[in-house]
PyMOL CGO cylinders between C-alpha atoms (Angstrom):
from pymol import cmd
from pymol.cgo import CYLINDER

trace = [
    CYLINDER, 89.55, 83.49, 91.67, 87.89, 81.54, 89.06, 0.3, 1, 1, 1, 1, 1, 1,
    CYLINDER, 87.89, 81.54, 89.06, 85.00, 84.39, 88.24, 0.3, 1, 1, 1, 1, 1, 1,
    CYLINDER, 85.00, 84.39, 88.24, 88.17, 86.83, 87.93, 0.3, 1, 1, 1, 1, 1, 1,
    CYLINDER, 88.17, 86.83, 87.93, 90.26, 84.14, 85.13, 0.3, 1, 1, 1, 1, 1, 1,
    CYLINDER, 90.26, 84.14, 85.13, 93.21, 84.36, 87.59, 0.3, 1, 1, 1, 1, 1, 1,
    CYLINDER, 93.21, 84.36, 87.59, 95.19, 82.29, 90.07, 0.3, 1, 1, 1, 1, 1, 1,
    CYLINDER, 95.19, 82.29, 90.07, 96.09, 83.19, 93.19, 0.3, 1, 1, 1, 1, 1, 1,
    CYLINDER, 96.09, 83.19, 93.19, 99.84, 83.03, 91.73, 0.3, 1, 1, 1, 1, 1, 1,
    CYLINDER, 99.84, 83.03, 91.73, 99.12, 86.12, 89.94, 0.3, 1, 1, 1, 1, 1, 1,
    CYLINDER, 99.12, 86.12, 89.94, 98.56, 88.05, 93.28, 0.3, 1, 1, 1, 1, 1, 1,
    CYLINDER, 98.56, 88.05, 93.28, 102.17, 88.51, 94.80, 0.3, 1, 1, 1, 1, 1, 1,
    CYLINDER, 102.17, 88.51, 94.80, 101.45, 91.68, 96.93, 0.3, 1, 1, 1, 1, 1, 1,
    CYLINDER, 101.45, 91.68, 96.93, 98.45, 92.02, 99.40, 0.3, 1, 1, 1, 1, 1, 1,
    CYLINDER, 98.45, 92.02, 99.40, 98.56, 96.10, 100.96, 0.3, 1, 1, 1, 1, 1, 1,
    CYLINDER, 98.56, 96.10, 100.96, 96.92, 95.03, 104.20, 0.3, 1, 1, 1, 1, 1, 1,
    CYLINDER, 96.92, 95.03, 104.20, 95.07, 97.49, 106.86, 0.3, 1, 1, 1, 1, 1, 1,
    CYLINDER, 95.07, 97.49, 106.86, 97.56, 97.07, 109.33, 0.3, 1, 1, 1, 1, 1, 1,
    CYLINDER, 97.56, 97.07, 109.33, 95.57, 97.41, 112.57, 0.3, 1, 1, 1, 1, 1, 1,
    CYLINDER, 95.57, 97.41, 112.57, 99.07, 96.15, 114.76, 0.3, 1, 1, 1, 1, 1, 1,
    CYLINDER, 99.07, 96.15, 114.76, 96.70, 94.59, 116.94, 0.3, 1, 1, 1, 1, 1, 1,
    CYLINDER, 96.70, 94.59, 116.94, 96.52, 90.91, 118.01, 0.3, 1, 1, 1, 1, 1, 1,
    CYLINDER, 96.52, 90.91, 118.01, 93.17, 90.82, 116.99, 0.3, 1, 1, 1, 1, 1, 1,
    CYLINDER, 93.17, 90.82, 116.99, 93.09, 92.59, 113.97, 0.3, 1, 1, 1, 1, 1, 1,
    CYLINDER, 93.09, 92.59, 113.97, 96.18, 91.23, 111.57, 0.3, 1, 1, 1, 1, 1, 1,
    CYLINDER, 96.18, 91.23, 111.57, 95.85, 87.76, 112.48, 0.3, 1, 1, 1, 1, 1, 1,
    CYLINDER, 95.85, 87.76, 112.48, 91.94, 87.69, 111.11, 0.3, 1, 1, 1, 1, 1, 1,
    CYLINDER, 91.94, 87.69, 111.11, 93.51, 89.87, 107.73, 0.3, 1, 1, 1, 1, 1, 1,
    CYLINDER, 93.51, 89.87, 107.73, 96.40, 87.15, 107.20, 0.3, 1, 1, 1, 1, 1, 1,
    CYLINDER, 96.40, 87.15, 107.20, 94.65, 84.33, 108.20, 0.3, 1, 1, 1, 1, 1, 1,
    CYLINDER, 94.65, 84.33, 108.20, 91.68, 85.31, 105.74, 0.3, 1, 1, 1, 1, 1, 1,
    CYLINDER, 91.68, 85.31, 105.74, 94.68, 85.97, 103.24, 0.3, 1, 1, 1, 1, 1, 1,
    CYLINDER, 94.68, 85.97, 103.24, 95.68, 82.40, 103.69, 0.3, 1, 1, 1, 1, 1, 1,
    CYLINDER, 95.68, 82.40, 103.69, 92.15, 80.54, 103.32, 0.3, 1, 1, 1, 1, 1, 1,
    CYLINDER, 92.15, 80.54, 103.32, 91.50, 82.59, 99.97, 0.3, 1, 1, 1, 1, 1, 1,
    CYLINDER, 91.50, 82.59, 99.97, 95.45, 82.88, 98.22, 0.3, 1, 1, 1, 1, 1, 1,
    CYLINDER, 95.45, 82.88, 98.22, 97.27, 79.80, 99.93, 0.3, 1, 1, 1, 1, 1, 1,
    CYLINDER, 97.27, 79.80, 99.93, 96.03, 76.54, 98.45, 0.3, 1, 1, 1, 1, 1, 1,
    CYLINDER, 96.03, 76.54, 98.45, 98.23, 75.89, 95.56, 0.3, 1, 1, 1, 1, 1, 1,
    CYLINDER, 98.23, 75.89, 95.56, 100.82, 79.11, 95.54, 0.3, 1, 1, 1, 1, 1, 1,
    CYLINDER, 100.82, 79.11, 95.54, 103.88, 78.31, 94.20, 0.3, 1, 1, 1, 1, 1, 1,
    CYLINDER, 103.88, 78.31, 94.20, 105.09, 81.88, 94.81, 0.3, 1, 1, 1, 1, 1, 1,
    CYLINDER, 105.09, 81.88, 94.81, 105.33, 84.23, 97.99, 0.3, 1, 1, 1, 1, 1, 1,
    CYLINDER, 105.33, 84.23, 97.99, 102.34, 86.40, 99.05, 0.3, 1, 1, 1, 1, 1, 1,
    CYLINDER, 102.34, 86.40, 99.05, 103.81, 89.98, 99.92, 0.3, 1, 1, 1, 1, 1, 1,
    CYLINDER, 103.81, 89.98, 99.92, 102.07, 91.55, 102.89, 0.3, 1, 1, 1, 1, 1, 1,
    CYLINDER, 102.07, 91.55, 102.89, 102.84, 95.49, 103.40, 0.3, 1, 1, 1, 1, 1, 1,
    CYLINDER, 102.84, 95.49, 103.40, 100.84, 97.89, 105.79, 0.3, 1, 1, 1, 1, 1, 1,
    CYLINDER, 100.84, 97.89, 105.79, 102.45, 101.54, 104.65, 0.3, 1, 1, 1, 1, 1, 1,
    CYLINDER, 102.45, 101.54, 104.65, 99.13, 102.76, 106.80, 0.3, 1, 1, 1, 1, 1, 1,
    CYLINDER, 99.13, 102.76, 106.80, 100.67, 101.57, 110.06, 0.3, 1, 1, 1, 1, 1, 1,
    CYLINDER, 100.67, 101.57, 110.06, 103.89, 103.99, 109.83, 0.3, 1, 1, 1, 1, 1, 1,
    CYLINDER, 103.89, 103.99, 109.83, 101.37, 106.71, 109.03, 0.3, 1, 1, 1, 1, 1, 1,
    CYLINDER, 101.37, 106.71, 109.03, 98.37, 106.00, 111.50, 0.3, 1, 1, 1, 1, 1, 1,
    CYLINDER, 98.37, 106.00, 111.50, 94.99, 105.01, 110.23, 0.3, 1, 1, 1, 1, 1, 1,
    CYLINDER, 94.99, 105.01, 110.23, 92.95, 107.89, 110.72, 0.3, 1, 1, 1, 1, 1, 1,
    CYLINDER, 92.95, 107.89, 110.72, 94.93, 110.45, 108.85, 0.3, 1, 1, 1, 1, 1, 1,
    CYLINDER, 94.93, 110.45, 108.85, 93.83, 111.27, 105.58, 0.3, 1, 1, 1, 1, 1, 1,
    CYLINDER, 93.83, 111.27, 105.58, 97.30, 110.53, 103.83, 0.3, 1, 1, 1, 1, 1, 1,
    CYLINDER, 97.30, 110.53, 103.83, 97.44, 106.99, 105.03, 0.3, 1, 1, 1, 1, 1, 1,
    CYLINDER, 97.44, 106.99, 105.03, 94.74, 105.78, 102.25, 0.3, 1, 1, 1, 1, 1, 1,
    CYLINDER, 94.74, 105.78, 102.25, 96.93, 108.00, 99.78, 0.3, 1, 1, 1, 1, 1, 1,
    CYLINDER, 96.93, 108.00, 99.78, 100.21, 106.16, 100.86, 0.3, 1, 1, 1, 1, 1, 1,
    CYLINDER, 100.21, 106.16, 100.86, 98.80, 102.70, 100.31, 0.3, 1, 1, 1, 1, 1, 1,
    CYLINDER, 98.80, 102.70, 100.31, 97.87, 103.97, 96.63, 0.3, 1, 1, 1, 1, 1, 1,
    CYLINDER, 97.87, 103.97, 96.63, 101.57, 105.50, 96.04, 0.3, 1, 1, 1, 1, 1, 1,
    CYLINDER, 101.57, 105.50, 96.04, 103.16, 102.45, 96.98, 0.3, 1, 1, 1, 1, 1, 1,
    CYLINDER, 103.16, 102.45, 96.98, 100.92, 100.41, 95.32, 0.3, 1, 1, 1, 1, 1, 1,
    CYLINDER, 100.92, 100.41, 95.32, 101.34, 102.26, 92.52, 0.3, 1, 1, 1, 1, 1, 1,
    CYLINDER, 101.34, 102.26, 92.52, 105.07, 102.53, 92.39, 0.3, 1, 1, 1, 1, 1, 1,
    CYLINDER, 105.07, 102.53, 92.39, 105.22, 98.32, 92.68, 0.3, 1, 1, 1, 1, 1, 1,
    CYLINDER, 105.22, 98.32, 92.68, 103.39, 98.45, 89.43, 0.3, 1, 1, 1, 1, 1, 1,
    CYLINDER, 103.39, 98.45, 89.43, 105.27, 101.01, 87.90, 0.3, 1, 1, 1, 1, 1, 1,
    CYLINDER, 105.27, 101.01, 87.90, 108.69, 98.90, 89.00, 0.3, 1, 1, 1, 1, 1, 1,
    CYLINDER, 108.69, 98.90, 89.00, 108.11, 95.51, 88.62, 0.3, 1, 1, 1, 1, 1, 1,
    CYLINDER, 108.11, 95.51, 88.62, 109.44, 94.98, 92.09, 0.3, 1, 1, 1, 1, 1, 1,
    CYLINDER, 109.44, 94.98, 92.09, 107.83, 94.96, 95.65, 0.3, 1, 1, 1, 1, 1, 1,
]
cmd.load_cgo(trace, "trace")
């Protein structure tokens, strides 16, 4: 966070891979926590759009970006 001139405040959404395994999400959140959690004052927001879509179809990588996308363009997650 330091090279980037950021905070981990600044990040308040996290689009995640999503395996929905028990092996798979708690490594992604868990990693999520050792980089963003010291010091947050603020929520991290974790959404996985990919899981309601399944991981190998080609629109799932396009439906992270939307979403993504549309937070931006909102303001709001």
């Amino acid at each position: 966070m330091r090279d980037a001139s950021t905070t981990a405040d600044a990040l308040v959404l996290n689009e995640a891979h999503g395996t929905g395994t028990p092996l798979g999400d708690p490594i992604e959140v868990n990693s999520l926590v050792q980089v963003l959690g010291d010091g947050r004052t603020k929520p991290l927001v974790i959404g996985a759009v990919k899981t309601n879509i399944g991981h190998l179809e080609a629109a799932a990588g396009i439906a992270s970006l939307v979403k993504t996308v549309l937070v931006v363009r909102e303001g709001q997650v």
